[in-house]
C-alpha positions in Angstrom: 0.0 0.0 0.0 2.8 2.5 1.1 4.8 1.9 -2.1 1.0 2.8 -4.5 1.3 6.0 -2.6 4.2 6.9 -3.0 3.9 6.1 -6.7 0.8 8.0 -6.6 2.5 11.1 -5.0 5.1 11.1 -7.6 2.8 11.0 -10.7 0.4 13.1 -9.1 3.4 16.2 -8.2 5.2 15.6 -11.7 1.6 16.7 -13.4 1.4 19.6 -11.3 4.8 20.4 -12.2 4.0 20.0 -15.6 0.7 22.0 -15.3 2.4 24.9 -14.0 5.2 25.1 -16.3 3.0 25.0 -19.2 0.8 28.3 -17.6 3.9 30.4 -16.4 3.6 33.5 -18.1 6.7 35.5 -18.4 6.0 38.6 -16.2 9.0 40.4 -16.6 10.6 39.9 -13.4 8.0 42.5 -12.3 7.2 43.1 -8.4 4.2 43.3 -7.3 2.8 44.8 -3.6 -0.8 45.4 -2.2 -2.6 46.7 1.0 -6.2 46.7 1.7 -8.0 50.4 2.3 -11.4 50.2 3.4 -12.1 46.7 2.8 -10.7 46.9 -0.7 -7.4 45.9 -2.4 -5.0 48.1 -3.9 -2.1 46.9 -5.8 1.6 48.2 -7.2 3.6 46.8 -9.6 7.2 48.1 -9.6 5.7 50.8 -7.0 3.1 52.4 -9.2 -0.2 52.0 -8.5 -2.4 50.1 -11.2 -6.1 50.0 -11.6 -7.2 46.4 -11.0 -9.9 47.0 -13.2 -7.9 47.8 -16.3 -5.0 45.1 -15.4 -6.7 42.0 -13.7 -4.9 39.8 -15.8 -1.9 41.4 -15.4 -2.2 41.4 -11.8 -3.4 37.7 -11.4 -0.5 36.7 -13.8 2.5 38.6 -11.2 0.3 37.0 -7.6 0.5 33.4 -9.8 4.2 33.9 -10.8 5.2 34.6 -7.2 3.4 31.7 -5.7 4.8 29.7 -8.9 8.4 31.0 -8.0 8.0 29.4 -4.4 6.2 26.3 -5.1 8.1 24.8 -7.9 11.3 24.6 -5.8 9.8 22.3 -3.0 8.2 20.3 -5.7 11.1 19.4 -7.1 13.0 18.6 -3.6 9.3 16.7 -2.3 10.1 14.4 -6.5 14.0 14.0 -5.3 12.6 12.9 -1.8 10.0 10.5 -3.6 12.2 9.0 -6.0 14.7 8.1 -3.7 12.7 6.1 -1.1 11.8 4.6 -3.9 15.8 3.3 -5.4 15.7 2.2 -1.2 13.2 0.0 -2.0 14.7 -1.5 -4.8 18.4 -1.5 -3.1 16.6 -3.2 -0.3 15.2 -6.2 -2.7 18.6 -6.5 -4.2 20.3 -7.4 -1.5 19.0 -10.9 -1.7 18.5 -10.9 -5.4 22.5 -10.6 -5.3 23.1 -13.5 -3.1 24.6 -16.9 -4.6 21.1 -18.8 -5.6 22.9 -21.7 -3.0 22.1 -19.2 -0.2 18.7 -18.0 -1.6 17.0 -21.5 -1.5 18.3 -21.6 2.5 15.9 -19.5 3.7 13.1 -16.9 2.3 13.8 -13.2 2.5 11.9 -10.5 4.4 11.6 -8.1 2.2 9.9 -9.4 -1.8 9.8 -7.2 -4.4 6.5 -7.0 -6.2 8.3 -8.5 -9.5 8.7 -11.9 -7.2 5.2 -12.1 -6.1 4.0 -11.4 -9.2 5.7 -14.0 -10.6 5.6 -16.6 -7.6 1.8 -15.6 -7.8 1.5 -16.5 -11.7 3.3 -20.0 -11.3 1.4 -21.2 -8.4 -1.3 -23.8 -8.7 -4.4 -24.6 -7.2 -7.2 -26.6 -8.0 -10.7 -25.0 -8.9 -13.7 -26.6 -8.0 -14.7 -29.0 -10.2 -17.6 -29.3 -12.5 -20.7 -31.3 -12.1 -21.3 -33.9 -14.9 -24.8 -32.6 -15.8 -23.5 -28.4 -16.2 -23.2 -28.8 -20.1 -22.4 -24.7 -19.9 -18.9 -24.1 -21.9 -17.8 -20.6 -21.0 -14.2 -19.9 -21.7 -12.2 -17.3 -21.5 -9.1 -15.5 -23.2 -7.0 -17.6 -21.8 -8.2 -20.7 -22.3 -9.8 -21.6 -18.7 -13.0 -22.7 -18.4 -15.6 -20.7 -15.9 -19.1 -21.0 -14.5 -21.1 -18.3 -16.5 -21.0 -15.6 -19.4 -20.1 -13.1 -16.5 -17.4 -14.4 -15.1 -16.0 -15.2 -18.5 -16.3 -10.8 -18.8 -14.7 -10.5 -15.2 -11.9 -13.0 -16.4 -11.2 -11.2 -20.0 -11.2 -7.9 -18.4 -8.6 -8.9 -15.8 -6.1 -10.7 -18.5 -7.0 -7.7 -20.3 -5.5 -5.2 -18.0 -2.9 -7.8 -17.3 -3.5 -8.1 -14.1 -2.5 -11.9 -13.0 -5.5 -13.8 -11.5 -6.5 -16.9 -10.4 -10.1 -18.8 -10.8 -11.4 -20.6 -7.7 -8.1 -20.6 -6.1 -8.4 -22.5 -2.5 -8.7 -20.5 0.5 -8.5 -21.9 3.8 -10.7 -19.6 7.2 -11.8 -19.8 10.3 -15.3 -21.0 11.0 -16.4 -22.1 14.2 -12.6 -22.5 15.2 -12.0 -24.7 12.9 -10.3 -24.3 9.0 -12.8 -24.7 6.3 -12.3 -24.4 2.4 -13.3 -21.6 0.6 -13.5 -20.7 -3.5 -13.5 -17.1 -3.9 -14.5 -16.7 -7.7 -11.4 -14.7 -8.8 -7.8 -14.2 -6.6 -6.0 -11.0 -8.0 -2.7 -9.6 -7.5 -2.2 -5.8 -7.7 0.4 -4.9 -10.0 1.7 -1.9 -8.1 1.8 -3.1 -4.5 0.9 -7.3 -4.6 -1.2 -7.2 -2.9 -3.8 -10.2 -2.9 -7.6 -9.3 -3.6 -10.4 -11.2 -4.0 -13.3 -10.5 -6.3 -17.2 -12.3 -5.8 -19.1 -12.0 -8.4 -22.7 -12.2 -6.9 -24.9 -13.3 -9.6 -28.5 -14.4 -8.6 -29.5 -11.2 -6.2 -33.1 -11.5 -6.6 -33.2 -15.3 -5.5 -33.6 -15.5 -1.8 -31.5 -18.6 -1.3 -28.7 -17.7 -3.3 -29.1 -14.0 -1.7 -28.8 -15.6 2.2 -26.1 -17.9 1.4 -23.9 -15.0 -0.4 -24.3 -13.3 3.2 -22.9 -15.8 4.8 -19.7 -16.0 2.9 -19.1 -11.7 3.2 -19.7 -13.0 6.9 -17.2 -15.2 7.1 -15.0 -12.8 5.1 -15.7 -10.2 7.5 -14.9 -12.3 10.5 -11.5 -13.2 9.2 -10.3 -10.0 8.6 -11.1 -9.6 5.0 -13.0 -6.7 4.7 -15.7 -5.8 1.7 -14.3 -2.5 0.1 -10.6 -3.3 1.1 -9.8 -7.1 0.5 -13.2 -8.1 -1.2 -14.3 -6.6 -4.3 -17.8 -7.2 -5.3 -19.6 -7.5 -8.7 -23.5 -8.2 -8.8 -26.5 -8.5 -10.6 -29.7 -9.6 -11.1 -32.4 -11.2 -13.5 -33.2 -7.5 -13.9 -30.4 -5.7 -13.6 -27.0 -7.0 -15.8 -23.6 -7.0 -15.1 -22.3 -3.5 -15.2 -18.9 -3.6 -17.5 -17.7 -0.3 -16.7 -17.9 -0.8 -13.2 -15.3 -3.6 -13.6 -12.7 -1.3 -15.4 -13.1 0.9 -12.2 -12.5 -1.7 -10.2 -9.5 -3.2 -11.5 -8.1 1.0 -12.1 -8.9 1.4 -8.5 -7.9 -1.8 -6.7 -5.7 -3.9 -9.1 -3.1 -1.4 -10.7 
């Protein structure tokens, strides 16, 4: 999470450093002063008094140039400041990257980049539940893996899509009633900027009352392990009535995935 905001801060400063350098206007290196006489401004450029009716622009273009002047350097130092937590990070992942691959497989490191749980994510395997004999549904997506309904296939495309590495059914063991129990959350994601693991439930059958009870029950369980809706559970629904909305996947996966 820390390292998404960091990246966040740094795109989010190098725009408004872009912004601003775009809209500098090229004031002269003119100086500008004001005082307020009975409730109103007055203003002096270069110590002569101009009308801020006639020279507005003028005026706003000098007050914007001065705050520009100031805020520039501190976003630059605020980017240096950024970027180098940032090589830490990736000095810090090195260290065992560097090691003889006889030490490596002795022991696991503290510190994973996301590049290794991406890819340790990718390679691991797990079984999805399997298929009853009588569902003669074939839904398959992009890449090749067969799924439970048309909407899931959408969910599935739209993640390989994005590229965002995912895994259908994938086991998950919690805690019910103090004791482990299996669950099969339709889709385990990795975020591609932080890795961290998300899970996605597609709810698909809102309007039936069994199916609608027994989908509470899971978001309890969820809940009561720690996993919370909004944070660690990202949830797609619909009804007989009421489709599968597409663009609220793509938010999703912007928001939560990458």
């Amino acid at each position: 999470m820390i390292r998404k905001i960091l990246l966040q801060e740094l795109q989010k400063y190098e725009a408004i450093k872009k912004v601003i350098l775009s809209q500098r206007k090229n004031t002269k290196g003119e100086t500008m002063t004001c005082r307020k006489i009975h409730g109103h401004f007055q203003y002096c450029i270069d110590r002569k008094y101009v009308s801020k009716k006639k020279e507005i622009h003028r005026i706003r273009d000098i007050a914007r140039g001065e705050y520009q002047n100031k805020i520039l350097p501190l976003i630059d130092g605020y980017l240096l400041q950024l970027e180098d937590i940032l090589k830490t990070e990736k000095k810090l992942y090195a260290v065992y990257e560097q090691m003889h691959e006889g030490k490596q497989v002795l022991f696991e490191p503290d510190v994973v980049s996301v590049a290794k749980k991406l890819q340790d994510f990718s390679n691991a395997t797990g079984e999805s539940l399997p298929f009853s004999e009588n569902d003669r549904t074939e839904y398959v997506t992009r890449r090749g893996e067969r799924v439970r309904s048309k909407s899931e296939k959408i969910i599935a495309d739209e993640l390989d899509r994005n590229g965002i590495p995912y895994k259908y059914e994938k086991p998950l063991l919690l805690q019910v009633d103090n004791q482990l129990k299996e669950f099969h959350p339709d889709f385990t994601a990795m975020n591609i900027t932080t890795g961290e693991i998300k899970y996605i439930e597609h709810l698909g059958m809102m309007d039936n009352p069994n199916y609608y009870n027994n989908a509470l029950s899971k978001l309890d369980v969820y809940e009561r392990n720690g996993l919370m809706i909004g944070r660690d559970i990202m949830l797609l629904h619909e009804s007989a009535y009421r489709p599968l909305n597409t663009r609220v996947i793509q938010d999703y996966i912007q928001e939560f995935l990458m």
